[in-house]
VMD Tcl script that draws the C-alpha trace (Angstrom):
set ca {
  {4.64 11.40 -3.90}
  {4.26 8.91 -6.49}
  {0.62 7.73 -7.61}
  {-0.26 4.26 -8.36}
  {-3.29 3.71 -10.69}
  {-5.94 1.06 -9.73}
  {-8.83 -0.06 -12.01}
  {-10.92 -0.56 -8.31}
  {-13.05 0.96 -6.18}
  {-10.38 -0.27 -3.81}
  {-7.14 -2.56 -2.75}
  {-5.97 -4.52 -0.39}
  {-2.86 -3.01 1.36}
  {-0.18 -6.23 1.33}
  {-1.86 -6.16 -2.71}
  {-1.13 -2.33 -3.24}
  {2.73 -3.46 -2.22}
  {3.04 -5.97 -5.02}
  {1.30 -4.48 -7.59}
  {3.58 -1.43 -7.23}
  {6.78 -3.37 -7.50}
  {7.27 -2.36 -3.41}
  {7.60 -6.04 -2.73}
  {8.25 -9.79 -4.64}
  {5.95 -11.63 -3.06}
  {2.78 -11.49 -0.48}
  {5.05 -13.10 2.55}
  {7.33 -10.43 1.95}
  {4.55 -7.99 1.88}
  {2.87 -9.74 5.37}
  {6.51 -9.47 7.34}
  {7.11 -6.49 6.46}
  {3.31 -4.87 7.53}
  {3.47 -7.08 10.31}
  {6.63 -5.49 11.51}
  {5.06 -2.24 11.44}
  {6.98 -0.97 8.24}
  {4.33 0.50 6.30}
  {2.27 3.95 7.40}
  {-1.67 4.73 5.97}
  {-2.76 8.30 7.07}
  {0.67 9.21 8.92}
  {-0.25 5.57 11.32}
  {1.51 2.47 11.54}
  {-1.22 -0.17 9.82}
  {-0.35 -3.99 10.96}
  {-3.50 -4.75 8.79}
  {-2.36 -6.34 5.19}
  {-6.07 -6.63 4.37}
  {-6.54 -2.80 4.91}
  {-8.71 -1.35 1.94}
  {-6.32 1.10 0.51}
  {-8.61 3.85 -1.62}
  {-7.89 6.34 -4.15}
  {-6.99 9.05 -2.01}
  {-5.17 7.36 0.40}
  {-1.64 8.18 1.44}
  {0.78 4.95 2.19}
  {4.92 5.63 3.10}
  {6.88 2.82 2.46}
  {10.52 2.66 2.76}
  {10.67 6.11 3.38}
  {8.47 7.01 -0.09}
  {5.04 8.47 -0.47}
  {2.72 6.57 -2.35}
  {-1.08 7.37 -3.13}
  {-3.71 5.38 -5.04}
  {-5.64 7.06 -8.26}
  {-8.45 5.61 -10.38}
  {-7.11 4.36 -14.01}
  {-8.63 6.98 -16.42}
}
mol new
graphics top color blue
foreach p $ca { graphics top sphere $p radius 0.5 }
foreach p [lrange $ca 0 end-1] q [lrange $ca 1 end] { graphics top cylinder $p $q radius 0.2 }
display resetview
């Protein structure tokens, strides 16, 4: 499982995708959520405005991903 580090209380799923390098841009992010190709908790999530906390785990191309607070 990789962690990304956020300096939030929280981010926006389709966000979380480009700030990791997942994705180029936010219509690529959209599709791609849209199409059901992105799991939060172990559940498809068709939400790209989905709060994403630290915490959180998101799979992604077949990669674990989970959000920690910059120290």
């Amino acid at each position: 499982m990789k962690t990304i580090t956020i300096a939030t209380e929280w981010i926006k799923l389709q966000d979380l995708l480009k700030f990791a390098g997942l994705v180029e841009t936010g219509g690529e992010a959209k599709e791609l959520i849209q199409a059901g190709q992105v799991q939060v908790g172990g559940e498809v999530c068709l939400q790209r405005g989905k709060k994403i906390r630290p915490g959180d785990d998101v799979l992604f191309n077949g990669d674990h991903y989970t959000v920690g607070y910059e120290d």
